[in-house]
mmCIF file of the N, C-alpha and C atoms, coordinates in Angstrom:
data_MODEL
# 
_entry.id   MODEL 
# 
loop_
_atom_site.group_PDB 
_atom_site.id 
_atom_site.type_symbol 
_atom_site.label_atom_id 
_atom_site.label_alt_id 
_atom_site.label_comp_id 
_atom_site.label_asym_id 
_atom_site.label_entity_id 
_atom_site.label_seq_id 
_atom_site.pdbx_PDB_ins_code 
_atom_site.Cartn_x 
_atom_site.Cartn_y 
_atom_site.Cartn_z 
_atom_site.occupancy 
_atom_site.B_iso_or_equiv 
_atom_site.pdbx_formal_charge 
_atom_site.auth_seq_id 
_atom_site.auth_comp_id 
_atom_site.auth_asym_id 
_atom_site.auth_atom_id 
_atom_site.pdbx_PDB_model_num 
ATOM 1   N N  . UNK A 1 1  ? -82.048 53.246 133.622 1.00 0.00 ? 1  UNK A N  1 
ATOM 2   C CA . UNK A 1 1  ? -82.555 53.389 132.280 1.00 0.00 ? 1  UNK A CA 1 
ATOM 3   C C  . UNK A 1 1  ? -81.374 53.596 131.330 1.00 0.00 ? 1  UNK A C  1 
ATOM 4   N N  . UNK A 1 2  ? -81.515 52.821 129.990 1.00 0.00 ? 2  UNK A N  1 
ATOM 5   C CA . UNK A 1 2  ? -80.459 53.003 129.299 1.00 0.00 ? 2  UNK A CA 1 
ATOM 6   C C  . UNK A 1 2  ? -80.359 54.628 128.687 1.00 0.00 ? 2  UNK A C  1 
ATOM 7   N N  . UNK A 1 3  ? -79.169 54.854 128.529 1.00 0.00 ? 3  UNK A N  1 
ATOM 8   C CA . UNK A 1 3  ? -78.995 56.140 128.283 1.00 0.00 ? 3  UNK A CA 1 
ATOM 9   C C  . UNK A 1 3  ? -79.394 56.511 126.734 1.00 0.00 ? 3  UNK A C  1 
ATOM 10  N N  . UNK A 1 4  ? -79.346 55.676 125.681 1.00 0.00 ? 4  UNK A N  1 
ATOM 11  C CA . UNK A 1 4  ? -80.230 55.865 124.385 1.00 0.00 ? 4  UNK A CA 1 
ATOM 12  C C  . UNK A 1 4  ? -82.148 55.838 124.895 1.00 0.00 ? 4  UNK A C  1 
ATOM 13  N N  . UNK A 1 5  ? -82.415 55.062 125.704 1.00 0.00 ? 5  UNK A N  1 
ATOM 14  C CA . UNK A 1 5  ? -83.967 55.372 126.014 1.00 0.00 ? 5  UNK A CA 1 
ATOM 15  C C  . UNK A 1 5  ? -84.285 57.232 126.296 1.00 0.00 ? 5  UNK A C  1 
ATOM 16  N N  . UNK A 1 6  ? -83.266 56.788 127.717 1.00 0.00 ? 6  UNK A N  1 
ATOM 17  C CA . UNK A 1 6  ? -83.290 58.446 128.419 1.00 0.00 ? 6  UNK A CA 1 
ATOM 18  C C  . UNK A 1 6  ? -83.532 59.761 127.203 1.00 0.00 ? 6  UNK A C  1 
ATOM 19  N N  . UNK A 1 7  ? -82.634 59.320 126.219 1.00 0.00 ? 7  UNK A N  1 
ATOM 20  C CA . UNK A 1 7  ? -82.367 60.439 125.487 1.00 0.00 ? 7  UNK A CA 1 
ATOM 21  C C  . UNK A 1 7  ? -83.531 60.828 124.653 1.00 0.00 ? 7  UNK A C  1 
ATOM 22  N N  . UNK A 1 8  ? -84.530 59.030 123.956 1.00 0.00 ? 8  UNK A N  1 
ATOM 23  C CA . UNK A 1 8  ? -85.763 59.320 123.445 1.00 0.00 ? 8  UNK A CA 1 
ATOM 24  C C  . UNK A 1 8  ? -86.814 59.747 124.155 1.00 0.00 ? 8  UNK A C  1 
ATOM 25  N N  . UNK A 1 9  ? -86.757 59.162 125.048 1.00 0.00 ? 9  UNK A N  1 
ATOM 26  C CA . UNK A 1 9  ? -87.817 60.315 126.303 1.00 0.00 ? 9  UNK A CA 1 
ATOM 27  C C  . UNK A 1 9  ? -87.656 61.766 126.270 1.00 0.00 ? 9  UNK A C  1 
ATOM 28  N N  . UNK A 1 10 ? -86.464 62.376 126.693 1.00 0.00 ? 10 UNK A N  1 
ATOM 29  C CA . UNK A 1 10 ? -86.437 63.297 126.643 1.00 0.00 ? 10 UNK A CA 1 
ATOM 30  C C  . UNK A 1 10 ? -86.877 64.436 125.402 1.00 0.00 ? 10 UNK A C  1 
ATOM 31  N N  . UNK A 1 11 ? -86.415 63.183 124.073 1.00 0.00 ? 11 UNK A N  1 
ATOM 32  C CA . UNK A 1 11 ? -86.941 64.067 122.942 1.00 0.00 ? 11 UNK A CA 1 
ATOM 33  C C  . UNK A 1 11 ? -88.513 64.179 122.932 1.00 0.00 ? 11 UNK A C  1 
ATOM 34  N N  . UNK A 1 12 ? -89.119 63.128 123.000 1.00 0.00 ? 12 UNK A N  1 
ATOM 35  C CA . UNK A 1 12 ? -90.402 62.670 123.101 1.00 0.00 ? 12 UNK A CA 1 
ATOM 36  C C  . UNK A 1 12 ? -90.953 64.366 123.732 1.00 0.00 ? 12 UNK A C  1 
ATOM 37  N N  . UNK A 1 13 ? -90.393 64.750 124.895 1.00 0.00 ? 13 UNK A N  1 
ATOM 38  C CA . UNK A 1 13 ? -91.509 65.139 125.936 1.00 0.00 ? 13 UNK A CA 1 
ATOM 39  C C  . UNK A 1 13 ? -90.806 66.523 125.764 1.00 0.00 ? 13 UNK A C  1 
ATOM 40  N N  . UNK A 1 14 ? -89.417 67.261 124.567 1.00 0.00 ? 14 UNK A N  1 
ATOM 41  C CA . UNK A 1 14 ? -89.746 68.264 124.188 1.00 0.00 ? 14 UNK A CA 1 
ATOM 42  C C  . UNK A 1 14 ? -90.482 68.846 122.808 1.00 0.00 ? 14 UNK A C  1 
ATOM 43  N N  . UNK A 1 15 ? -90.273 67.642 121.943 1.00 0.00 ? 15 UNK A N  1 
ATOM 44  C CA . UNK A 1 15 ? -91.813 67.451 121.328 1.00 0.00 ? 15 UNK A CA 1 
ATOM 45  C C  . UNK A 1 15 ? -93.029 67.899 121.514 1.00 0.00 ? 15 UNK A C  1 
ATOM 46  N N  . UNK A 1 16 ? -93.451 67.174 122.318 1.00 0.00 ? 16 UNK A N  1 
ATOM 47  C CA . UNK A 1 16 ? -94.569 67.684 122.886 1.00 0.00 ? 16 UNK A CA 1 
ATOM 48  C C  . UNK A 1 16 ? -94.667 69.172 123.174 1.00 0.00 ? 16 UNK A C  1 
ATOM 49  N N  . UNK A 1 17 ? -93.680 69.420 124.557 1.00 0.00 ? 17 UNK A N  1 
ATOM 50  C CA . UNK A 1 17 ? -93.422 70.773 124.852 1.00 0.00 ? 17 UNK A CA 1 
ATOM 51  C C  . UNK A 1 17 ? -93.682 71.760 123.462 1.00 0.00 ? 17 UNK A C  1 
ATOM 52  N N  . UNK A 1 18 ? -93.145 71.271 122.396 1.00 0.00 ? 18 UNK A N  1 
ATOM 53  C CA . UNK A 1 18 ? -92.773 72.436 121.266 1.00 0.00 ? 18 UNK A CA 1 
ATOM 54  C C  . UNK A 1 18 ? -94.111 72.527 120.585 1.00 0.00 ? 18 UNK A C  1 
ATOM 55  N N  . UNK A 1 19 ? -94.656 71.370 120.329 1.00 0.00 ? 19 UNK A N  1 
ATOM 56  C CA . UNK A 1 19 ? -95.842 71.740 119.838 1.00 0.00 ? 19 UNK A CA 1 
ATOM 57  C C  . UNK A 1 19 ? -97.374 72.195 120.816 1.00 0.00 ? 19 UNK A C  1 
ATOM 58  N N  . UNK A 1 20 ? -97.417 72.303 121.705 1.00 0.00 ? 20 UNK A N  1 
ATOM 59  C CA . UNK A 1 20 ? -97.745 73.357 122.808 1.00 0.00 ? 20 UNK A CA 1 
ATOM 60  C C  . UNK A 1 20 ? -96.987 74.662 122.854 1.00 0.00 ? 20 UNK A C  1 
ATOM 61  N N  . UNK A 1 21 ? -96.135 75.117 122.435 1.00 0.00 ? 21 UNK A N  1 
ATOM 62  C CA . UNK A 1 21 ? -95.952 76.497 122.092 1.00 0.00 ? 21 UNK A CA 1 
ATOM 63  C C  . UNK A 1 21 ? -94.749 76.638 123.846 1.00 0.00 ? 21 UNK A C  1 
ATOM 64  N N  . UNK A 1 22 ? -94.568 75.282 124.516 1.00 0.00 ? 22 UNK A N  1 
ATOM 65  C CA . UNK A 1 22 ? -93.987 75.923 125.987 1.00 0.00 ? 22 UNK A CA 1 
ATOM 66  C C  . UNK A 1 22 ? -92.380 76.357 125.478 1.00 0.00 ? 22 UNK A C  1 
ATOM 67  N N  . UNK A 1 23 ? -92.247 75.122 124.111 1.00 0.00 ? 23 UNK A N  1 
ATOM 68  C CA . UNK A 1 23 ? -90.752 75.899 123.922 1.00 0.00 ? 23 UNK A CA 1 
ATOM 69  C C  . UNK A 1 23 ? -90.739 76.581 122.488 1.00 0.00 ? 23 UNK A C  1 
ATOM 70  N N  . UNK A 1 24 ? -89.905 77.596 122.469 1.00 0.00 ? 24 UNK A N  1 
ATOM 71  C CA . UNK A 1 24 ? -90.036 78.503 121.256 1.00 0.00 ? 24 UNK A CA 1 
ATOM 72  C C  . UNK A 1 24 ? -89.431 78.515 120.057 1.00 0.00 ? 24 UNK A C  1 
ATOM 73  N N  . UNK A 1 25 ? -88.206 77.586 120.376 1.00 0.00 ? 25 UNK A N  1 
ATOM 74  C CA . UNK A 1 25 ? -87.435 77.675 119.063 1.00 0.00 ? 25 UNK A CA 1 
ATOM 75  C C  . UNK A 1 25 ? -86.721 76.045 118.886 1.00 0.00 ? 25 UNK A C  1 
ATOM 76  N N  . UNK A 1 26 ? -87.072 75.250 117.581 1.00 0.00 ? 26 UNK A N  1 
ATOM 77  C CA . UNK A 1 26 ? -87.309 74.207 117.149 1.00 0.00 ? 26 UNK A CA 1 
ATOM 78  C C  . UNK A 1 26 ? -85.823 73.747 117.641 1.00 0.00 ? 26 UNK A C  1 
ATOM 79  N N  . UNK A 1 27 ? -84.672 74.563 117.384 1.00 0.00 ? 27 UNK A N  1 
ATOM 80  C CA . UNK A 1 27 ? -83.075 73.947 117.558 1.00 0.00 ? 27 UNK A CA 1 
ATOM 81  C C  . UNK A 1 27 ? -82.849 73.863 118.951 1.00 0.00 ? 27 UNK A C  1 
ATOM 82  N N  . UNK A 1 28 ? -84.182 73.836 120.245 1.00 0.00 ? 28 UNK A N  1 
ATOM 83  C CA . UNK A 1 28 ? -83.464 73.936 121.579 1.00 0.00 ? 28 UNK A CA 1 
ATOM 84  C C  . UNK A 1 28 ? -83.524 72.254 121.291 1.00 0.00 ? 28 UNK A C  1 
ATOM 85  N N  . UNK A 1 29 ? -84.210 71.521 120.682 1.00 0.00 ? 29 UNK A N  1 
ATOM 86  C CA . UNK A 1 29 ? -84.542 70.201 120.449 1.00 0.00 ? 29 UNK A CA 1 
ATOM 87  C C  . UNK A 1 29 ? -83.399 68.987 120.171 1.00 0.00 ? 29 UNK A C  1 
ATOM 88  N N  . UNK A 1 30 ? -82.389 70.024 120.148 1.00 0.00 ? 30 UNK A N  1 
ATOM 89  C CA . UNK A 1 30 ? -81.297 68.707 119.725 1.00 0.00 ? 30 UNK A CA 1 
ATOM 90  C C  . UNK A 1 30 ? -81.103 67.776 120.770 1.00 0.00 ? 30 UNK A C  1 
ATOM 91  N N  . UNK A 1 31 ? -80.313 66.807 120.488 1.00 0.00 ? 31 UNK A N  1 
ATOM 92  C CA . UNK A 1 31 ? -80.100 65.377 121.019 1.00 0.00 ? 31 UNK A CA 1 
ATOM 93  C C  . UNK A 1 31 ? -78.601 65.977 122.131 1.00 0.00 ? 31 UNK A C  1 
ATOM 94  N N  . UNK A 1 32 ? -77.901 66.788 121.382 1.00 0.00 ? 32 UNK A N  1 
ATOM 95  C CA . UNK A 1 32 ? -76.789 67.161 122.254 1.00 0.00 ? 32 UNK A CA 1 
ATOM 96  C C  . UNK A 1 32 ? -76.592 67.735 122.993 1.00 0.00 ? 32 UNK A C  1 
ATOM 97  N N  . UNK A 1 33 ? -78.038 68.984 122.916 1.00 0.00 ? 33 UNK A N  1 
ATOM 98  C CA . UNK A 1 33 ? -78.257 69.744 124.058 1.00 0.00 ? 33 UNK A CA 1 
ATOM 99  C C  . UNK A 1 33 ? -78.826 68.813 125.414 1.00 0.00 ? 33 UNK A C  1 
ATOM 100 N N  . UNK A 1 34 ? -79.430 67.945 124.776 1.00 0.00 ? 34 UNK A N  1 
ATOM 101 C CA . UNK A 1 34 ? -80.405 66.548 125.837 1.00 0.00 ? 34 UNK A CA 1 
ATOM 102 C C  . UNK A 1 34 ? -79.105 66.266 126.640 1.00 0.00 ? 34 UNK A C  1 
ATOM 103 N N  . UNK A 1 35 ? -78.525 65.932 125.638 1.00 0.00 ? 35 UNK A N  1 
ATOM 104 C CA . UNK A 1 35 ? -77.213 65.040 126.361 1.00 0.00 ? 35 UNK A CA 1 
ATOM 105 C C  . UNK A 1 35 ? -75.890 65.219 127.160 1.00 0.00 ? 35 UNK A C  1 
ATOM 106 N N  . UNK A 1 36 ? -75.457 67.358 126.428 1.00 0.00 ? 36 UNK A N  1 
ATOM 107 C CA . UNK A 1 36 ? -74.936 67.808 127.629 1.00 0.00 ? 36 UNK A CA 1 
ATOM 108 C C  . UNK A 1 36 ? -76.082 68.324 128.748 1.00 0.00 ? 36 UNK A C  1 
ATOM 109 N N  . UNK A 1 37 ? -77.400 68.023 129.180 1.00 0.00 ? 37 UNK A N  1 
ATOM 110 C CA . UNK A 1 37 ? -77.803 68.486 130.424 1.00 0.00 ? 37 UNK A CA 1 
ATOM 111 C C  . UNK A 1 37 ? -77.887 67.345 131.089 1.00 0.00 ? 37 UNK A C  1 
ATOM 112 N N  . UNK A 1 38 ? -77.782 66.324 130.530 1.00 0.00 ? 38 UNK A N  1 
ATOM 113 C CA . UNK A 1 38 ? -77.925 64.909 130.910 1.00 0.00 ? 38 UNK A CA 1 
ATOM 114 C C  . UNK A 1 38 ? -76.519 64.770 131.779 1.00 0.00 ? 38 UNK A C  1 
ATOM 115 N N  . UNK A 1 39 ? -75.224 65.047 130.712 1.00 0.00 ? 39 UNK A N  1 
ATOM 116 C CA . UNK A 1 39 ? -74.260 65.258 131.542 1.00 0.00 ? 39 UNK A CA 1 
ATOM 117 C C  . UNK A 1 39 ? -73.987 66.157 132.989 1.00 0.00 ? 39 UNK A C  1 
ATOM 118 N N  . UNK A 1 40 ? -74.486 67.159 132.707 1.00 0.00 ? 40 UNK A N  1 
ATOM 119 C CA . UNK A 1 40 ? -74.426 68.025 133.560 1.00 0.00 ? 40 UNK A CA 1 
ATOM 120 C C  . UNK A 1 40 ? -75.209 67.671 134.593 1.00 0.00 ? 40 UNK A C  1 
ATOM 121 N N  . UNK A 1 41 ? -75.875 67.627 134.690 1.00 0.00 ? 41 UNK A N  1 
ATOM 122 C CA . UNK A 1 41 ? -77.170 67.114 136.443 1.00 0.00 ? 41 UNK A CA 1 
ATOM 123 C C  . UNK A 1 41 ? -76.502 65.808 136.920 1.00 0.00 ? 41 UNK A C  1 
ATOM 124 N N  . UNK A 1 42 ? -76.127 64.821 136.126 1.00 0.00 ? 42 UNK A N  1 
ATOM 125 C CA . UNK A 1 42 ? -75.837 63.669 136.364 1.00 0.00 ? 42 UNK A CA 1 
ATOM 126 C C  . UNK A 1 42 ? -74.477 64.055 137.208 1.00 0.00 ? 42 UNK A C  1 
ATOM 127 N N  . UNK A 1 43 ? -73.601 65.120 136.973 1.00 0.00 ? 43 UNK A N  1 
ATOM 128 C CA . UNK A 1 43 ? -72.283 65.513 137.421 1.00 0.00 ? 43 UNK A CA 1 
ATOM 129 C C  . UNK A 1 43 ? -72.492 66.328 138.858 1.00 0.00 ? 43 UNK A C  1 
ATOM 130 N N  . UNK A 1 44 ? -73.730 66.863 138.951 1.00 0.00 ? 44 UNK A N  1 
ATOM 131 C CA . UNK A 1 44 ? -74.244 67.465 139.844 1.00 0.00 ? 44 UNK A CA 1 
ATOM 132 C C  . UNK A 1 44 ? -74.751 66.653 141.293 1.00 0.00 ? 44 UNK A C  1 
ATOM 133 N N  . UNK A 1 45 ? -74.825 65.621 140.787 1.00 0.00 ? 45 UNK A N  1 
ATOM 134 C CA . UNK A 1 45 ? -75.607 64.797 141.486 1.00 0.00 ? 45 UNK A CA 1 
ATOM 135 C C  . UNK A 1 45 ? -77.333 64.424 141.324 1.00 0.00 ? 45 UNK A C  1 
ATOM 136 N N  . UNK A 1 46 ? -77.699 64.909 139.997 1.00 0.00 ? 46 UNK A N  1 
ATOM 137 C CA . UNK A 1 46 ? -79.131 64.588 140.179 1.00 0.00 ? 46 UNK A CA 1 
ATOM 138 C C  . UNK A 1 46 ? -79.369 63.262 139.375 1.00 0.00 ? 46 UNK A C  1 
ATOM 139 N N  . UNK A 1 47 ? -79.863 62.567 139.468 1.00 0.00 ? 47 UNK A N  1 
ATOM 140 C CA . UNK A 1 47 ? -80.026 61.275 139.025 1.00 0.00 ? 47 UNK A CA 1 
ATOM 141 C C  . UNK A 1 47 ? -81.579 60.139 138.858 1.00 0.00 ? 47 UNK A C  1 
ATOM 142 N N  . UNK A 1 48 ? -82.398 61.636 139.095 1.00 0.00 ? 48 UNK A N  1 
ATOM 143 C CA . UNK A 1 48 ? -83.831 61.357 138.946 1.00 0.00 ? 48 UNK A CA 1 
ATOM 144 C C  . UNK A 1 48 ? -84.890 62.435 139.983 1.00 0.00 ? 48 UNK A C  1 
ATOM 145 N N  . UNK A 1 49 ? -85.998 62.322 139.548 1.00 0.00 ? 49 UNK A N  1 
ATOM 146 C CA . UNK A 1 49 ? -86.922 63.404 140.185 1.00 0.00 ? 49 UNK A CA 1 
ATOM 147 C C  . UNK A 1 49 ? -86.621 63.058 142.120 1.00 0.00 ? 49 UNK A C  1 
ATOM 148 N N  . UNK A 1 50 ? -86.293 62.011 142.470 1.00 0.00 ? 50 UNK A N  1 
ATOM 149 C CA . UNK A 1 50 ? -86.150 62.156 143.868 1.00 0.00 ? 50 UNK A CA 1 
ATOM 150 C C  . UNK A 1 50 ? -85.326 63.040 144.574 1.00 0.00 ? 50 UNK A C  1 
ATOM 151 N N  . UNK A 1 51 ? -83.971 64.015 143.415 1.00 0.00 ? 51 UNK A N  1 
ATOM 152 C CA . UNK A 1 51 ? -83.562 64.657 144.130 1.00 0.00 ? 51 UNK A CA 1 
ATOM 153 C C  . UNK A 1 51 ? -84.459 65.896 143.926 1.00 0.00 ? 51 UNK A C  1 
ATOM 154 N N  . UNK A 1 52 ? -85.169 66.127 144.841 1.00 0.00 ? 52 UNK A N  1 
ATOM 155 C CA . UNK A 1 52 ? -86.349 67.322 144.629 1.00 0.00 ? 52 UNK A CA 1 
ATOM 156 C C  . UNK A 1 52 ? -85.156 68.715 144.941 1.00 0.00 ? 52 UNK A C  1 
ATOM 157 N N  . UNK A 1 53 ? -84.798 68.715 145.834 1.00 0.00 ? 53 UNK A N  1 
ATOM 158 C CA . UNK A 1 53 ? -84.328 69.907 146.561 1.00 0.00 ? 53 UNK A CA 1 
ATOM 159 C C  . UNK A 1 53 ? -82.871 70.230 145.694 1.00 0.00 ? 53 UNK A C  1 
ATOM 160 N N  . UNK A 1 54 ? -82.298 69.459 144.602 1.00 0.00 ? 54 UNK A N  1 
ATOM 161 C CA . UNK A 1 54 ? -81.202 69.839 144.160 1.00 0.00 ? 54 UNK A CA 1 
ATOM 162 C C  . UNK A 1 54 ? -81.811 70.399 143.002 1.00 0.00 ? 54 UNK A C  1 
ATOM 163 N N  . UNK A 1 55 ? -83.204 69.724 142.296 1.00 0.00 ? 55 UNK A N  1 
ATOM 164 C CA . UNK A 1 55 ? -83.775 70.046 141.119 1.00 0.00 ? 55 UNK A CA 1 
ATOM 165 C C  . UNK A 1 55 ? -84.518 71.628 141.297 1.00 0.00 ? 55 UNK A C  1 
ATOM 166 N N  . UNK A 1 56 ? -85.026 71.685 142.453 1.00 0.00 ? 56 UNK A N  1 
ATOM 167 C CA . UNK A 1 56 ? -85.650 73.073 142.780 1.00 0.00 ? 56 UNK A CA 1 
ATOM 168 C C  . UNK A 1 56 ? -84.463 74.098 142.684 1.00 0.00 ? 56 UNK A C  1 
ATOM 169 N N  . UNK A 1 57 ? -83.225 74.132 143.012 1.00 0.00 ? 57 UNK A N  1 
ATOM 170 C CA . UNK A 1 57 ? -82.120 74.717 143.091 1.00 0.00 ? 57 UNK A CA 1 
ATOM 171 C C  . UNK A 1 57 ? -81.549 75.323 141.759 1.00 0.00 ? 57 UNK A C  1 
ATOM 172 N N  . UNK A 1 58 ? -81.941 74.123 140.977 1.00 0.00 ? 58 UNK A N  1 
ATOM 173 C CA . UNK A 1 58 ? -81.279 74.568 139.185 1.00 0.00 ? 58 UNK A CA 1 
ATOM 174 C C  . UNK A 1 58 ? -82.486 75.508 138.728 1.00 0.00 ? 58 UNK A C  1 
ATOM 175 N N  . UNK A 1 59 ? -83.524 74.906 139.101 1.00 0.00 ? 59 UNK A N  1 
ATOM 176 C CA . UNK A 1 59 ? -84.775 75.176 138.547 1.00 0.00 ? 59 UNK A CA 1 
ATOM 177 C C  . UNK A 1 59 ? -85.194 76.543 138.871 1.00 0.00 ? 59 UNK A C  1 
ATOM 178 N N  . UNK A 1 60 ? -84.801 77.535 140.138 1.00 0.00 ? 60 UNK A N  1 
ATOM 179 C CA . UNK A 1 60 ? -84.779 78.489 140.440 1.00 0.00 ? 60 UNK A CA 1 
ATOM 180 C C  . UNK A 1 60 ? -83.918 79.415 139.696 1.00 0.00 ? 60 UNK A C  1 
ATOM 181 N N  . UNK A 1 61 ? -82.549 78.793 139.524 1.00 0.00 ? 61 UNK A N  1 
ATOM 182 C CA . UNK A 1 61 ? -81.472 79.452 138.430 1.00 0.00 ? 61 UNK A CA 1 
ATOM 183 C C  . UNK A 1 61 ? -82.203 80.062 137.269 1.00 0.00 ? 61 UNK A C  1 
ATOM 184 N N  . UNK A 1 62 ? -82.429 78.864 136.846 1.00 0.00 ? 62 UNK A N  1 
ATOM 185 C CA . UNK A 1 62 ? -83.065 79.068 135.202 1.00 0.00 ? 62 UNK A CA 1 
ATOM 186 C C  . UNK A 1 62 ? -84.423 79.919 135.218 1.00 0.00 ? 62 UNK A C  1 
ATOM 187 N N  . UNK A 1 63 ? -85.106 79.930 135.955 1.00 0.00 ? 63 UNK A N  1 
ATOM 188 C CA . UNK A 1 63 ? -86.155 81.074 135.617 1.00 0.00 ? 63 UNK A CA 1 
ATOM 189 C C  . UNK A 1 63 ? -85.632 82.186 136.103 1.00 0.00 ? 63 UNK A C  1 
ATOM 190 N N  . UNK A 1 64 ? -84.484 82.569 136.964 1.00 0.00 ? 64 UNK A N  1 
ATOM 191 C CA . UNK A 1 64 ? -84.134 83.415 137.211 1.00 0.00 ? 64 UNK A CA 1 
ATOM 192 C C  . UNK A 1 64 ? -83.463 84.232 136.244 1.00 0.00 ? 64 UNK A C  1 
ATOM 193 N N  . UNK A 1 65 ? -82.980 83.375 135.325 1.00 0.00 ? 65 UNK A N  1 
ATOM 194 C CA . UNK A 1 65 ? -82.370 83.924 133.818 1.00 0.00 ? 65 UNK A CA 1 
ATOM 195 C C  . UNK A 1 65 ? -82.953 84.043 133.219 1.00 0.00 ? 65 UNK A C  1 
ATOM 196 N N  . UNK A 1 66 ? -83.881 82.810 132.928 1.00 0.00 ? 66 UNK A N  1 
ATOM 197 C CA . UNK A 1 66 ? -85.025 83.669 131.590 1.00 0.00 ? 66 UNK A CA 1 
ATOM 198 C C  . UNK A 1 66 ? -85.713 84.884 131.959 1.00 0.00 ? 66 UNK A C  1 
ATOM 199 N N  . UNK A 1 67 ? -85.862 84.779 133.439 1.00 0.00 ? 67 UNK A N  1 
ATOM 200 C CA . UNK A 1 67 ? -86.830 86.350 133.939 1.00 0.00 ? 67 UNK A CA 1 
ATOM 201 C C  . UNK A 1 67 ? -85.991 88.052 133.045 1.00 0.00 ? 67 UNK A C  1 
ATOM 202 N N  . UNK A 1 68 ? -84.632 87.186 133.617 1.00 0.00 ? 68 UNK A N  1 
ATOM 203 C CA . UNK A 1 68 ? -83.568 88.643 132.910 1.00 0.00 ? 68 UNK A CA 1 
ATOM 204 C C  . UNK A 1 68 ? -83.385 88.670 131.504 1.00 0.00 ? 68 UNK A C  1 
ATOM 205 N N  . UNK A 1 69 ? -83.747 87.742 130.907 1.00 0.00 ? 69 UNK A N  1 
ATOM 206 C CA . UNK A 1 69 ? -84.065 87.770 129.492 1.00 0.00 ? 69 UNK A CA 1 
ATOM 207 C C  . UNK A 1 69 ? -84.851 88.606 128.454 1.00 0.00 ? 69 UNK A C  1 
ATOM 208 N N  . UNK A 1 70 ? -86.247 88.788 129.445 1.00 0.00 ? 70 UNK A N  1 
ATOM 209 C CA . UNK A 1 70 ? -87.153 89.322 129.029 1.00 0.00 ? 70 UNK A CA 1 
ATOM 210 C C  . UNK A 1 70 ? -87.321 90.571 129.155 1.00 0.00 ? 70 UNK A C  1 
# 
């Protein structure tokens, strides 16, 4: 997928997210934040939902931080 699509998807579907209330604050929405996580997983090795077990791995991180957030 071209990487300008990738990036409208991604906006697309925190869009959504935001107006469902899942995300809280309108500036997590930028294009650059899209694009350094885009960088980042891609550097990681993730390169689509098939890597399940590397995505469960980040995905554990991050609620593990927002948990300490709260």
């Amino acid at each position: 997928m071209d990487i300008k699509d990738r990036l409208k998807k991604i906006g697309n579907h925190g869009s959504r997210m935001h107006k469902r209330h899942e995300i809280e604050r309108p500036e997590a929405l930028s294009k650059v934040s899209y694009q350094n996580a885009l960088d980042f997983f891609t550097s990681q090795g993730i390169k689509g939902s098939e890597n399940t077990e590397q995505i469960e791995f980040y995905s554990a991180g991050i609620k593990k931080s927002l948990k300490a957030l709260q």
